[in-house]
C-alpha positions in Angstrom: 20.8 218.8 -19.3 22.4 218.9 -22.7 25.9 217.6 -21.1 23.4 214.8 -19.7 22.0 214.1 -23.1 25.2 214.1 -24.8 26.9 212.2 -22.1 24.3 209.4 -22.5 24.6 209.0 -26.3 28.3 208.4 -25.7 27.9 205.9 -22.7 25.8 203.8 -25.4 28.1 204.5 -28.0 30.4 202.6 -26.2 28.8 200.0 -24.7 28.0 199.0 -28.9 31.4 200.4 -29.9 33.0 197.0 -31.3 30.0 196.0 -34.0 31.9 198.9 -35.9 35.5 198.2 -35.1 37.5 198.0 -38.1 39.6 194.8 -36.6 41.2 193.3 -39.5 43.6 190.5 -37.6 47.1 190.0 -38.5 47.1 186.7 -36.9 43.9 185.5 -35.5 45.7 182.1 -33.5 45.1 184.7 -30.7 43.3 183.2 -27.3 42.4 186.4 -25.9 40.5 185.3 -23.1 43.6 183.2 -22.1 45.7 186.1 -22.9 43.7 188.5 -20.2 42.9 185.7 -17.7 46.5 185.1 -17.4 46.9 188.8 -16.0 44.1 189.0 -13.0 45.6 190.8 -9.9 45.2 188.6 -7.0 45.3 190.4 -3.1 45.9 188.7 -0.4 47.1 191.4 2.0 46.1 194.6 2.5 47.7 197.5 1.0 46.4 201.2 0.5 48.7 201.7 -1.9 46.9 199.1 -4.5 43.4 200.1 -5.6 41.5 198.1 -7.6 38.4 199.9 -9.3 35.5 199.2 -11.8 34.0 201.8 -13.8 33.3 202.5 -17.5 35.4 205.7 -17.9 32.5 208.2 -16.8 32.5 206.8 -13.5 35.0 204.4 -11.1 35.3 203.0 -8.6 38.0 202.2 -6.1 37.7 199.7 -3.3 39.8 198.0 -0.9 39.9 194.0 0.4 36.7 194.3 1.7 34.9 194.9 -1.9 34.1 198.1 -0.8 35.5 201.5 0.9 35.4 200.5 4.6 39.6 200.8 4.4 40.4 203.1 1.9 39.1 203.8 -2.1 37.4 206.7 -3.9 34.7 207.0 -6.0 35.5 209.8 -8.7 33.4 210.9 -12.1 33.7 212.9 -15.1 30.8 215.2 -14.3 31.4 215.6 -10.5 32.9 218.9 -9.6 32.5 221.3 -6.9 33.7 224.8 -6.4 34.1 226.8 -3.1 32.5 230.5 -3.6 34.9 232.7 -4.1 36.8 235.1 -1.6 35.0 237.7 -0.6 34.7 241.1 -2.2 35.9 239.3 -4.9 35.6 238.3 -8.7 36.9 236.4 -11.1 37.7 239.7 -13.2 39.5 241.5 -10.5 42.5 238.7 -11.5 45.2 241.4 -12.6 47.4 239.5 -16.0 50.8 239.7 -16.0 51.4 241.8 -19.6 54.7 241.5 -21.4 55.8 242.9 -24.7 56.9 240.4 -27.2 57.6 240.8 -31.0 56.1 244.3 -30.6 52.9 243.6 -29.2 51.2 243.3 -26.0 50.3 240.1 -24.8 49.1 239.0 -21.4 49.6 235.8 -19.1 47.7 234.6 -15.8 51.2 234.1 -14.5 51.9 236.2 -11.5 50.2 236.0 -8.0 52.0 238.9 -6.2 49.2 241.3 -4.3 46.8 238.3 -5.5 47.4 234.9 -4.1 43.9 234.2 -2.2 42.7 235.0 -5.8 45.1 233.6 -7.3 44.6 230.2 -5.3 40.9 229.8 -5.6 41.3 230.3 -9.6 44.1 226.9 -9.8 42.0 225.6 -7.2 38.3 225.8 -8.5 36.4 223.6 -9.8 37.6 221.0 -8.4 37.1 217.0 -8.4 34.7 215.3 -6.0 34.8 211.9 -4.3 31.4 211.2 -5.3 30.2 209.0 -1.8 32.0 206.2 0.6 30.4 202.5 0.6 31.9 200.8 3.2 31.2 197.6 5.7 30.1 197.9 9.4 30.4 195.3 12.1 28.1 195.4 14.7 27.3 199.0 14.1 30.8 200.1 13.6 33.6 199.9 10.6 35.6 196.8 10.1 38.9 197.2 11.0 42.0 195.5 9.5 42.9 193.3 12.6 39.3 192.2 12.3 39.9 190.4 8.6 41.4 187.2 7.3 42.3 184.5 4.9 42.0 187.3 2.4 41.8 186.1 -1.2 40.7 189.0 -3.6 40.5 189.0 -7.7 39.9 191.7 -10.6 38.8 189.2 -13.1 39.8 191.4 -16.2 37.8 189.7 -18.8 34.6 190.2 -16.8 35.3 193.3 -15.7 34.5 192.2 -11.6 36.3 192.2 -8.5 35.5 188.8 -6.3 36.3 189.7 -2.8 36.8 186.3 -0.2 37.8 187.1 3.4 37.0 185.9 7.1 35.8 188.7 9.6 36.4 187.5 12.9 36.7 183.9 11.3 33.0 183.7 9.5 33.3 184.0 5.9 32.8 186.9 3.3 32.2 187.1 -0.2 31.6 190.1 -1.9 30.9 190.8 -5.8 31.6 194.3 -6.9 30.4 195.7 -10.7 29.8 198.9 -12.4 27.3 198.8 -15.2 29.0 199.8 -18.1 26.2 202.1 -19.2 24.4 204.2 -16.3 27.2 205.7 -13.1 26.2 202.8 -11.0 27.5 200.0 -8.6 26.5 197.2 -8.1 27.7 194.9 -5.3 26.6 191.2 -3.7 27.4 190.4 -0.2 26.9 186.8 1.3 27.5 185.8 5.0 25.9 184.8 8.0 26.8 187.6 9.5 23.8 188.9 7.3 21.3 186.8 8.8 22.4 187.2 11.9 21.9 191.4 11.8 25.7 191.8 12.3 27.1 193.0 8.9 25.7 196.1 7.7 26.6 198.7 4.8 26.9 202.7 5.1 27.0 205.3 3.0 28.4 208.2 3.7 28.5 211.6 1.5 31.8 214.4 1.9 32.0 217.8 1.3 34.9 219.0 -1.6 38.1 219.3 -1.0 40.5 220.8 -3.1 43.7 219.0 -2.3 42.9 215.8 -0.7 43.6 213.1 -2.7 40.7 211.6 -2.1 38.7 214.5 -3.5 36.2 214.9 -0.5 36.0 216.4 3.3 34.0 213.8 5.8 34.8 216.8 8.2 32.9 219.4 7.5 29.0 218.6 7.8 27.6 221.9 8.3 29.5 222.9 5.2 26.8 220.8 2.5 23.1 219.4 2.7 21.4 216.1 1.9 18.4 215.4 1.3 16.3 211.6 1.6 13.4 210.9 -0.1 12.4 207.7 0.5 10.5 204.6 -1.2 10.1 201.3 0.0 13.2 199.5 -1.6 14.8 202.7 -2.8 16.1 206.3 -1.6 16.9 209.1 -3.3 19.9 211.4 -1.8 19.7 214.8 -3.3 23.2 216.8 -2.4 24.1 220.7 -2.3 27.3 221.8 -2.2 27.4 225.5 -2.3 26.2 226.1 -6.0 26.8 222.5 -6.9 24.4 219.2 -6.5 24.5 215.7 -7.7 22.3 212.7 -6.8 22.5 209.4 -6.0 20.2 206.3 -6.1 20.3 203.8 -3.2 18.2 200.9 -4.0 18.2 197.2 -2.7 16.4 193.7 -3.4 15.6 192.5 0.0 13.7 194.2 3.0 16.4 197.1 4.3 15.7 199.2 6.8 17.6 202.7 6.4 18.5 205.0 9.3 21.0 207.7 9.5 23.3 207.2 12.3 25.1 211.1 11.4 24.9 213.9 9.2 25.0 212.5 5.5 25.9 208.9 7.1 23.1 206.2 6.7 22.9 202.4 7.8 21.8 200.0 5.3 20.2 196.9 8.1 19.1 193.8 5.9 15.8 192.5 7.7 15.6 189.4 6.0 16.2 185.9 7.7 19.0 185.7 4.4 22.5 185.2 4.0 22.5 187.2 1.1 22.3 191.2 0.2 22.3 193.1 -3.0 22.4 196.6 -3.8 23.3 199.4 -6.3 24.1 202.9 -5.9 23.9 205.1 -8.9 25.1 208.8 -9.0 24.3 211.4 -11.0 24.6 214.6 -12.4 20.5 215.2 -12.6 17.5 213.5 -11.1 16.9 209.8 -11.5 14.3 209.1 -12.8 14.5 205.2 -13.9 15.0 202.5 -11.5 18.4 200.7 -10.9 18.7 197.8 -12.7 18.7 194.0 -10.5 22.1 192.8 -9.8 21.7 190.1 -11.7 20.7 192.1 -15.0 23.9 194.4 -14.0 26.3 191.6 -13.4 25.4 189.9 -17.3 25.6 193.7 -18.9 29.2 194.0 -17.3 30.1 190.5 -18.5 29.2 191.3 -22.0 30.6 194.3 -22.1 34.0 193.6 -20.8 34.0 190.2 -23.1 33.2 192.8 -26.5 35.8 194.9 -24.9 38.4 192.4 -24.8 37.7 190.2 -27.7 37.4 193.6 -30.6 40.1 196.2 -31.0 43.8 195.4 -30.9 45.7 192.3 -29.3 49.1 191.4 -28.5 50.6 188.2 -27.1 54.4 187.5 -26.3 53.8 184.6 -24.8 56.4 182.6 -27.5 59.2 184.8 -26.6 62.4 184.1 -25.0 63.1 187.3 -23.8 62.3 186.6 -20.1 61.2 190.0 -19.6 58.1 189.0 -21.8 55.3 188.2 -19.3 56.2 191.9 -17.2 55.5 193.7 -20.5 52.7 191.6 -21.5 51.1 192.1 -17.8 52.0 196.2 -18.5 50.3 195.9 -21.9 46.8 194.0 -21.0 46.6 195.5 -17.4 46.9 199.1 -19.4 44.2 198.4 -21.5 41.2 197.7 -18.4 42.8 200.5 -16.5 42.8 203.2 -19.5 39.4 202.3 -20.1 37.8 202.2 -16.6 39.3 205.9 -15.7 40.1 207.3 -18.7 37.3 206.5 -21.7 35.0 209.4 -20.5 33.4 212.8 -21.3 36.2 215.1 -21.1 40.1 214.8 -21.0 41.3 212.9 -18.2 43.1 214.2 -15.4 46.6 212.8 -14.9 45.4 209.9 -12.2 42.4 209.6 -14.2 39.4 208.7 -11.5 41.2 206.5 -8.7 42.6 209.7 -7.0 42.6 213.4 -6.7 46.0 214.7 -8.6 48.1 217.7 -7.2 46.2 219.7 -10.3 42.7 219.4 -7.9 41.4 217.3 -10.8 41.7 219.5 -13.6 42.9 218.2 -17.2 46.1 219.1 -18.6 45.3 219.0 -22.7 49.4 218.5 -22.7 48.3 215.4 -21.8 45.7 214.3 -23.5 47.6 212.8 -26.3 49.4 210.4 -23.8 46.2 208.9 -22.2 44.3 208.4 -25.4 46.0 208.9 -28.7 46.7 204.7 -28.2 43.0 204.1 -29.1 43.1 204.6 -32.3 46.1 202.2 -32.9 44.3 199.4 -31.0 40.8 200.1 -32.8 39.1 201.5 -29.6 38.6 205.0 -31.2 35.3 205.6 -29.9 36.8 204.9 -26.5 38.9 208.6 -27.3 36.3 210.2 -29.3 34.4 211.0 -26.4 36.4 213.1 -24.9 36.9 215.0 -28.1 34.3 216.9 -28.4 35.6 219.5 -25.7 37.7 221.1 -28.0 34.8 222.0 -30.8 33.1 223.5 -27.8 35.9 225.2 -26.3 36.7 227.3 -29.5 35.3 230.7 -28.2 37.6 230.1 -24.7 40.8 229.1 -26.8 40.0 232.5 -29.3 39.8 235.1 -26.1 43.1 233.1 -25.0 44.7 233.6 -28.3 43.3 237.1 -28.3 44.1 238.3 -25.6 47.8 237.8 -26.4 47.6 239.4 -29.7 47.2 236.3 -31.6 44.9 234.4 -34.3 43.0 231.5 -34.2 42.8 229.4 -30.6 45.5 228.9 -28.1 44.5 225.9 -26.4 45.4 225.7 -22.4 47.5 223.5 -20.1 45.2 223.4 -17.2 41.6 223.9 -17.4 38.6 222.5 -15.9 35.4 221.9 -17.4 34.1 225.3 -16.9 36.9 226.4 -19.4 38.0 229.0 -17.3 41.9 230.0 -17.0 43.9 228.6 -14.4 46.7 230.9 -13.1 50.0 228.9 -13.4 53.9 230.2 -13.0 54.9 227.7 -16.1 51.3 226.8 -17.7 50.4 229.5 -19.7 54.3 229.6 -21.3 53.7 225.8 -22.7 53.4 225.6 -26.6 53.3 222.0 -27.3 50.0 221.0 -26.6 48.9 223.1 -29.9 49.6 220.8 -32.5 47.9 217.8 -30.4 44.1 218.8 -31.6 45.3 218.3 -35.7 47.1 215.2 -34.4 43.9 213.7 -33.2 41.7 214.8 -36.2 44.5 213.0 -38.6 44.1 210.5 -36.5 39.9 210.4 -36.8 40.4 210.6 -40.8 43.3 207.7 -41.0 39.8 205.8 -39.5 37.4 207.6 -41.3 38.3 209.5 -44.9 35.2 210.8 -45.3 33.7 214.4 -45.6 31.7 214.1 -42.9 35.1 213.8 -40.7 36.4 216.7 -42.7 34.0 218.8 -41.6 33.7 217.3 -38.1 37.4 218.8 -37.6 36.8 221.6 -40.1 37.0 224.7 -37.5 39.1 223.3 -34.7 41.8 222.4 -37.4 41.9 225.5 -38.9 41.5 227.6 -35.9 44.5 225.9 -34.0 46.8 226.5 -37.4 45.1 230.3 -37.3 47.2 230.2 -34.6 50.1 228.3 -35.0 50.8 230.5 -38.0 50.0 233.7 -35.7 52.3 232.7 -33.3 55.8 232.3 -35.7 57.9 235.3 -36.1 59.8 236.1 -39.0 63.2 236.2 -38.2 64.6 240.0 -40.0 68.0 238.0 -40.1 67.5 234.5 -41.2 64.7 235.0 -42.9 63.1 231.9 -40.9 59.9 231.7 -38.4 60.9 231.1 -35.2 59.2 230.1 -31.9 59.4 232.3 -29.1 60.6 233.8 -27.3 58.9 233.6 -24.0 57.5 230.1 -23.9 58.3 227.2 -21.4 59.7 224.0 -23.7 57.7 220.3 -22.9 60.5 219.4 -20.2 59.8 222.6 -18.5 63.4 223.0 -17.2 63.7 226.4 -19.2 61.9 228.6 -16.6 64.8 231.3 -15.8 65.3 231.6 -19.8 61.6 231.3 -21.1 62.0 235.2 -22.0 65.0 234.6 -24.6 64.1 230.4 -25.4 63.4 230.1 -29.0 63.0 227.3 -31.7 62.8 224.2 -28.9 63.6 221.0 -31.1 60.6 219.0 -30.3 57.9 221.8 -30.6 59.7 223.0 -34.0 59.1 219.2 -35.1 55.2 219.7 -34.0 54.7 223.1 -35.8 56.0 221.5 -39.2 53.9 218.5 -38.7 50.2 220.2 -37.4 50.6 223.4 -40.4 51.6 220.5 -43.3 48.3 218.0 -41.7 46.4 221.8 -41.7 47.7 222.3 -45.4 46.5 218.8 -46.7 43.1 219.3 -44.7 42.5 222.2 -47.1 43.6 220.2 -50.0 40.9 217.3 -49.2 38.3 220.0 -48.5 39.0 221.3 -51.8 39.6 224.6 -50.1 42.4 227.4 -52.0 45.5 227.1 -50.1 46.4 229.0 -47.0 49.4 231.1 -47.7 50.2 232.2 -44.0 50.1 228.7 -43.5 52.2 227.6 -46.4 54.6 230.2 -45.8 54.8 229.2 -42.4 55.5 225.5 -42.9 58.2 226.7 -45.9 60.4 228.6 -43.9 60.4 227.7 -40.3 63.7 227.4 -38.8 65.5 224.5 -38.6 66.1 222.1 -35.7 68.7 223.4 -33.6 72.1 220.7 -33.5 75.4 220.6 -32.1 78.1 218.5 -31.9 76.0 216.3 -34.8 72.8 216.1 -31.9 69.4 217.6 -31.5 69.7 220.0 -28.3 66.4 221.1 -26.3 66.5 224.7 -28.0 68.3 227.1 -30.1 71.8 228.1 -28.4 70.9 226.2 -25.1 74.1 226.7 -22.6 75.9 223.6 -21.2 73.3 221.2 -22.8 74.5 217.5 -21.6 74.7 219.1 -18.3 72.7 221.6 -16.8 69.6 220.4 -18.9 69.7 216.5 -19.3 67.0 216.2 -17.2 62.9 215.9 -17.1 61.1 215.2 -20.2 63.5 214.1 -22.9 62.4 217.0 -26.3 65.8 216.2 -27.5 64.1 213.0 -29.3 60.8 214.3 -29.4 60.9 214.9 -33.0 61.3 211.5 -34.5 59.4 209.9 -31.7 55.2 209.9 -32.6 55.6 212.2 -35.4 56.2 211.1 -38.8 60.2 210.9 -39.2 60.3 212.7 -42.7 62.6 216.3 -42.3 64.0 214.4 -39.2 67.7 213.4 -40.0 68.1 209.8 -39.0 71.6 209.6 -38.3 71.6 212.9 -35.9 68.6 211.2 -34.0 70.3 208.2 -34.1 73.4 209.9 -32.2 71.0 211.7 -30.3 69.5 208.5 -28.7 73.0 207.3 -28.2 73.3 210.3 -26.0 70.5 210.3 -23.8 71.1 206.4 -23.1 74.5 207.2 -21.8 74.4 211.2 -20.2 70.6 211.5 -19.6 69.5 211.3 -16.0 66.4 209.3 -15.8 65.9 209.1 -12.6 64.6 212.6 -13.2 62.2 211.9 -16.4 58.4 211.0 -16.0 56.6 208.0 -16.8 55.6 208.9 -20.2 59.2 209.8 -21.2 60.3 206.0 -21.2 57.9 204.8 -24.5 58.6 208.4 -26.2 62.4 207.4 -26.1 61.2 203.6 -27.0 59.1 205.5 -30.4 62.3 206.7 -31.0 63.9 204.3 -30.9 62.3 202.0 -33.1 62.0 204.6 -36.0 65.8 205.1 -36.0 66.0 201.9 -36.3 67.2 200.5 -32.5 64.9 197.9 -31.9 66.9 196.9 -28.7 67.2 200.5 -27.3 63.2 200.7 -27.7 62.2 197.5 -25.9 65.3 198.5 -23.5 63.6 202.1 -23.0 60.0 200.6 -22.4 61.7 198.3 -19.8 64.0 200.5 -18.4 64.3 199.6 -14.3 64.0 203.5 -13.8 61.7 205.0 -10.5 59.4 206.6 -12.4 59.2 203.3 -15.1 57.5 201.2 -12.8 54.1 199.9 -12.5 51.9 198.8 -9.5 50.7 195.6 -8.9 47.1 197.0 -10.5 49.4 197.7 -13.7 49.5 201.5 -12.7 52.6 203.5 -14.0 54.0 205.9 -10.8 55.9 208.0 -12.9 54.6 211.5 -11.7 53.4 213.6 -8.9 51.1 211.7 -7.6 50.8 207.4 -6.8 49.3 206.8 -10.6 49.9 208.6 -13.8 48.4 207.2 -16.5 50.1 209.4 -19.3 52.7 206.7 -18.7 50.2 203.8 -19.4 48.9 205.4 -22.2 51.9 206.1 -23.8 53.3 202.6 -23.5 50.2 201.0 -25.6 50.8 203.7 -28.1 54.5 202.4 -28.3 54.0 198.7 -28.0 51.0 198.6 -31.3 53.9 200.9 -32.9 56.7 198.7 -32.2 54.0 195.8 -33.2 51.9 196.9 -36.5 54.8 199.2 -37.7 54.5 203.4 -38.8 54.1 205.2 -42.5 57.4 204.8 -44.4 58.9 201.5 -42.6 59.5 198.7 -45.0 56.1 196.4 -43.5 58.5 194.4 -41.6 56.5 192.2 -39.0 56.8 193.7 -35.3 59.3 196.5 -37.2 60.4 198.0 -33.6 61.0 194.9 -31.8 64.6 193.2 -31.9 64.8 190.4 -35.0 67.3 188.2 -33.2 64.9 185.4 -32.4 64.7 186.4 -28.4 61.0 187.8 -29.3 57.9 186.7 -30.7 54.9 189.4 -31.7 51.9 187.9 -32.3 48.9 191.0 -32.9 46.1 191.5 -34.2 43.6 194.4 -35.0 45.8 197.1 -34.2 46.5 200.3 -37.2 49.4 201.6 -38.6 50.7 204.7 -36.8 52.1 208.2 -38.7 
């Protein structure tokens, strides 16, 4: 119930998020409504592969031609998870760690699954995300099928925030408006056609079971495995749902006379009765009992246009429109289509997983805190912070699991994990639990919070997760007996993850070097503002840690790393990582400069995620290669390219969103300029006349 509470508060948040925008335009000659309106995805055709969705980053959802799920589409939430029990005989506790002995102390790591991997399994596996329900269209008492559609003309009007579906089923006419109110986990959708009146064109609903790998996140074949219950009102019914120990609800209700009947197990029939052409109806899920009615259609569809119009007309803007470059409109498209995805799937509760809410990931729908700084660290440049700030909160909470983490490996302070769910519980991984990198990312966000907001009450907002994750980060260095220096590692997987057969001798990795120096100096000055003596672990620590590695006048990934332009110029590209988000000061410009050169000519990028393309384009720009950073962003690379829905495909799975997000923190770089450049306008784009910034309301980055 507290989630519930806290989850409402934010949902309102919000929805009144831009009165308190601090948007201070840079050029306000700006159309923004033109600007959007000139990116709305038309279909035509029908393609499984594109998925347009509504939702207000608690809740989306997907839908195909038909302005519903009769085709394909999921419907995915922040708070819907499900867990299968667990094997029998056994219990979470029985999982045996995997303890290794490093700098002369015990630690232990959920790494291994030998004489364990049923156990082992259900651990990665559970909780997992669930598709939520399927709305789809029936024909005569059976599902449309694609030979029976036509003349298919379908548009996501961004600035509204709704999808307008026109088709022909077997020649008669369609239309179809689909909404999500941007403050309650409902949809709202409005049929017309003939085929109403004349009792042919009916809507189910149908409810899975979970599924743990299915990218749709649900099991439609396994009835006897969950329960539904109906209780029923005259223009409403309530579907309570059990799921071994887990249950959600949803709220069916409808403005005309419907009769309901359930044609199989958690599959019902919505019949209009009416002598109409038109149907409305919203279905709202939740975590808890409804107890409020659904808003009309009507009353939905004007929230959702206000909404989207304060979403799209506060925070940050950019335009290219006067640039020569012809690559301007593609970028521009990338940019705006970004922005309604990021927010739809990825403005929620709790991190995002890496395909946000349109799909299921390979991760079962768990967040990877790796991560986290690629989908939302962008909303504080554009002035969307409350947008970010929601999710935030889950790492106050999740102190005491981070400390018996830390613990646990003989540490201070909190270790924050890869992988976790919302239960906080571990998840066993082979690479996982070796990952560093994600440490510093917590600091990152609260400097971020106080950039917004210098005020004590932010100070001590941030207070204890600050300090706890530099309790660690402090912990975690070892003085060096010979070089006097604290180094990192050994035994720890670097961010590109290609270092698994060394992790046991892999120390002082460029980028996560970079990312100490930066979260223990932000840790230092947080004690400074608080008035607080000085931390002299911390201190000593940030004095003497060792120094990047180089050779050959370039950053390598880590200290002594064999055959480096090789055997490891692949995956994520740490090389630059250090003068790429983080402030460039320690960072010597001319060996990142040579150190860009390289990876342009030997790095194989084919092999690099989606994410990896704006890091190299940050880089770029603060070294001072303006063309190499707009080169890098456009880079005709497989894993650099983005769907007709503006989706970057860079990862495992058809979306990844770490690459969206990390191209809108790149582009308001690039735009509105980083501490330490000279104010230059658009300081990260080329000043050769071939582009033309104009922007407005976006922030300085470190």
């Amino acid at each position: 119930m507290e989630y519930m509470i806290k989850n409402i508060i934010y949902v309102f948040a919000i929805f009144f998020f831009a009165t308190s925008c601090n948007d201070k335009p840079e050029d306000s000659s700006i159309n923004r409504k033109k600007l959007v309106k000139r990116h709305n995805i038309i279909f035509t055709e029908i393609d499984s592969t594109e998925i347009p969705q509504v939702g207000n980053g608690e809740i989306a959802f997907g839908i195909d031609v038909t302005g519903l799920q009769t085709l394909y589409g999921n419907t995915l939430s922040q708070w819907g998870w499900h867990s299968f029990p667990l094997p029998e005989g056994k219990t979470v506790a029985d999982f045996k760690m995997t303890r290794i002995n490093v700098h002369n102390h015990t630690a232990e790591y959920p790494v291994d699954n030998i004489g364990q991997k049923e156990l082992f399994s259900w651990l990665r596996e559970n909780p997992h995300r669930l598709n939520l329900g399927k709305l789809s269209f029936l024909l005569d008492g059976k599902l449309i099928a694609k030979q029976d559609l036509s003349e298919i003309n379908q548009k996501l009007d961004l600035w509204q925030g709704v999808i307008y579906s026109n088709y022909k089923i077997q020649g008669i006419p369609v239309k179809v408006i689909t909404i999500c109110h941007p403050k309650s986990d409902a949809i709202a959708v409005k049929v017309e056609s003939k085929l109403i009146r004349e009792k042919r064109l009916t809507v189910q609903i149908s409810f899975p079971y979970g599924h743990a790998k299915k990218i749709s996140g649900g099991d439609w074949n396994a009835p006897d495995k969950h329960e539904t219950q109906l209780l029923r009102n005259k223009s409403s019914v309530m579907f309570n749902r059990f799921l071994d120990k887990d249950s959600y609800n949803s709220k069916l209700t409808w403005e005309n006379n419907v009769e309901l009947k359930e044609t199989a197990k958690h599959t019902y029939e919505l019949l209009p009765m009416e002598n109409s052409n038109v149907f409305s109806f919203n279905c709202h899920f939740s975590q808890i009992p409804i107890d409020t009615s659904n808003p009309s259609f009507e009353v939905t569809m004007d929230d959702t246009k206000k909404y989207w119009e304060q979403f799209w007309s506060t925070g940050g803007a950019i335009d290219l429109s006067e640039s020569k470059d012809s690559r301007w409109k593609e970028l521009e498209r990338r940019v705006v289509l970004s922005q309604y995805l990021l927010a739809v799937n990825e403005a929620g509760s709790l991190p995002p997983q890496e395909s946000g809410l349109l799909l299921n990931s390979g991760w079962y729908g768990k967040f990877h805190l790796e991560m986290h700084w690629w989908h939302g660290a962008h909303y504080q440049l554009w002035n969307r912070w409350p947008l970010f700030e929601r999710s935030l909160d889950w790492y106050k909470t999740s102190i005491p699991v981070a400390q018996k983490i830390a613990k646990r490996q003989g540490y201070e302070g909190t270790r924050w994990p890869k992988m976790i769910g919302p239960d906080g519980r571990f998840g066993p991984s082979f690479t996982g639990p070796w990952l560093i990198w994600q440490q510093p990312h917590p600091i990152f966000y609260a400097e971020q919070n106080y950039r917004i907001d210098s005020s004590d009450q932010t100070l001590q907002k941030w207070k204890d997760v600050v300090f706890e994750t530099a309790d660690f980060m402090a912990s975690y260095a070892y003085k060096n007996k010979e070089t006097g220096k604290y180094d990192l590692g050994p035994w720890l997987i670097n961010a590109a993850e290609n270092n698994h057969n060394t992790k046991e001798s892999t120390i002082n990795p460029a980028f996560e070097l970079a990312y100490w120096r930066y979260g223990l100096g932000i840790a230092c000055k947080w004690r400074e503002r608080m008035e607080l003596p000085t931390n002299e672990k911390w201190l000593d620590v940030l004095k003497n840690l060792a120094p990047l590695p180089v050779k050959d006048d370039l950053y390598v990934m880590y200290e002594n790393v064999p055959n480096m332009w090789t055997d490891f110029n692949k995956s994520h590209i740490d090389v630059i990582g250090a003068g790429a988000f983080l402030p460039i000061e320690g960072i010597d410009k001319e060996i990142l400069n040579n150190t860009i050169d390289k990876v342009n000519t030997d790095w194989k990028m084919n092999t690099t995620w989606g994410w990896d393309f704006p890091w190299l384009a940050m880089a770029s720009a603060r070294a001072g290669q303006p063309k190499k950073a707009i080169n890098a962003l456009l880079m005709d690379s497989p894993k650099n390219r983005y769907s007709k829905c503006g989706i970057n495909t860079g990862g495992p799975a058809a979306a990844y969103f770490p690459g969206n997000g990390g191209l809108l923190y790149a582009i308001a770089m690039m735009s509105a300029g980083w501490d330490g450049e000279n104010n230059k306008r658009a300081p990260g784009f080329p000043d050769d006349g071939s582009w033309t910034i104009k922007h407005e309301g976006l922030m300085k980055a470190q």
